[in-house]
N, C-alpha and C positions, 0 to 999 in steps of 0.2 A: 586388487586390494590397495586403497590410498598407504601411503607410505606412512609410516610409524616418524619417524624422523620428522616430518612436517607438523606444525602446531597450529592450531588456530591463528593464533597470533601472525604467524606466516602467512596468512591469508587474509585475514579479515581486513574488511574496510574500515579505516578511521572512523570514529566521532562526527570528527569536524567534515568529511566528505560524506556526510549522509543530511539527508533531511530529518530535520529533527522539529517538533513542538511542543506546543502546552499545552495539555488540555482542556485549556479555559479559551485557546483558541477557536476561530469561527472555521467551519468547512472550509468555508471560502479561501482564505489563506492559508489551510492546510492544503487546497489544492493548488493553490498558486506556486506553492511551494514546492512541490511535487512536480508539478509542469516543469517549474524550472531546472530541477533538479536533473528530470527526466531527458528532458529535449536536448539536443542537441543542432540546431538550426541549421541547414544548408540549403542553399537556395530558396530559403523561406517557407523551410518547409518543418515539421519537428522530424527527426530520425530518434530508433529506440536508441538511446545511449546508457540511459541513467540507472536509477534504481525504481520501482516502483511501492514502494514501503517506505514509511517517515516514523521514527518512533518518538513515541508521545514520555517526555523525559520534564522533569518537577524539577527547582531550582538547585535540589540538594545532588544532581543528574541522578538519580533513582529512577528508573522505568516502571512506568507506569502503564505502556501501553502499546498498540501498533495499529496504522490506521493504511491501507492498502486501496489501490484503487477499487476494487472489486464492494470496501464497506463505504468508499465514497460514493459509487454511481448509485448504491442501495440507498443511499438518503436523499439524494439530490433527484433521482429519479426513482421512488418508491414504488411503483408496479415493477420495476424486477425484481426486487423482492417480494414477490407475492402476495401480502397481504391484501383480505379480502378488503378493505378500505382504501387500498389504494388501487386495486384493480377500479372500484367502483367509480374514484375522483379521473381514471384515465376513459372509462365509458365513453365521456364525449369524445375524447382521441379520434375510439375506435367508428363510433356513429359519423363521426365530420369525414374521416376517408371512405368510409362506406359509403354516403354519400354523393361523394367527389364533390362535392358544392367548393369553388376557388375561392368565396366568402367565408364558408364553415373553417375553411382549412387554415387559411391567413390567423384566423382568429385561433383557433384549436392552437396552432405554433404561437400564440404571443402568450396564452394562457400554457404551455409546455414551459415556456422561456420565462414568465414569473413564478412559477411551480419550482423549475430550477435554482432559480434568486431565491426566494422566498427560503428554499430549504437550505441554500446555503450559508445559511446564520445561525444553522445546529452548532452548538459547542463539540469541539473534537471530542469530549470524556463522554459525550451520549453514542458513542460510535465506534469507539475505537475496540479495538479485540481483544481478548485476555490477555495473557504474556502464557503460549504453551512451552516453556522453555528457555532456558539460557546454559550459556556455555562460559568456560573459565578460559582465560586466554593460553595456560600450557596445556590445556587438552591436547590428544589427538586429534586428526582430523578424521579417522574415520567413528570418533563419538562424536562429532557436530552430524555427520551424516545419518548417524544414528538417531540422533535425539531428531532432525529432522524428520526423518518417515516416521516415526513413532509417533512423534505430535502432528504428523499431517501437515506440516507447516512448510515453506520458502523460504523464511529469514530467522537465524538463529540469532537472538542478541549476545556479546558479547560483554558479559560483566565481571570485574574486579574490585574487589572489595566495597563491595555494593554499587560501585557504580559501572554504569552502560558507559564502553570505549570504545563500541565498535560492532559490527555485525559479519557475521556469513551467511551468503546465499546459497540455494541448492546447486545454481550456475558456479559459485566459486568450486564447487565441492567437484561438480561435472568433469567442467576445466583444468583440476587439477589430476582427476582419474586420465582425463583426455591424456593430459603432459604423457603420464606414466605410461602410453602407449607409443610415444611420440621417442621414448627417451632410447 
């Protein structure tokens, strides 16, 4: 059982050490943003480091939103998300490897690689996820764990008096159960 004594606020990540945008922003730079936020470069390489959720925050910092990888690769490449119009536009994809034609295939990847471009000029507010959730910073930490599995969610936002300060992750929450085994 996380400890009573511990508060959200004990845990959670800053504001200013999260990815954060507008939702007037383009994918694009929502995911740029995210990359960078995410990687951590060694030897040229990115390693997991970061966060993989950016919340979508309005000038007044009011939350408005969360944009995760998993709703980025859905836009950017639309046959994983399954819709029957987008399974149809990756057809040729699947006809050019079936194939194997070295012609079909070159061409299939430039037409993948403007499909990607092209979609990444969705406005972040066409994409971004509800809000299932937030949390007040003198919470307990096992109601952030709470309102997590409940809402099915990985990123609990952290708001005070209307405004988003900060977030908790299901990993912060892990980590902190972990400690209490450790202690």
């Amino acid at each position: 059982m996380l400890s009573t004594a511990r508060k959200v606020k004990d845990l959670m990540i800053p504001i200013d050490a999260c990815a954060t945008l507008k939702s007037s922003d383009p994918v694009k730079e929502a995911t740029l943003k995210l990359r960078s936020i995410y990687c951590e470069v060694e030897e040229g390489k990115c390693t997991e480091a970061g966060h993989r959720t950016a919340l979508v925050i309005n000038e007044s910092g009011q939350l408005e939103g969360i944009l995760d990888f998993k709703s980025i690769l859905a836009i950017l490449i639309p046959e994983l998300a399954g819709g029957f119009s987008a399974k149809f536009a990756s057809l040729s994809t699947s006809v050019a490897f079936a194939e194997e034609n070295a012609s079909a295939l070159d061409e299939t990847q430039d037409k993948f690689r403007a499909r990607v471009l092209k979609n990444a000029s969705v406005r972040v507010s066409e994409v971004m996820l509800k809000i299932r959730g937030v949390i007040d910073p003198d919470a307990d930490l096992k109601d952030a764990l709470k309102a997590i599995y409940r809402n099915k969610i990985v990123v609990l936002p952290v708001v005070e008096n209307g405004r988003v300060i900060g977030l908790v992750r299901d990993s912060d929450l892990f980590l902190a159960m972990a400690d209490i085994l450790i202690e």
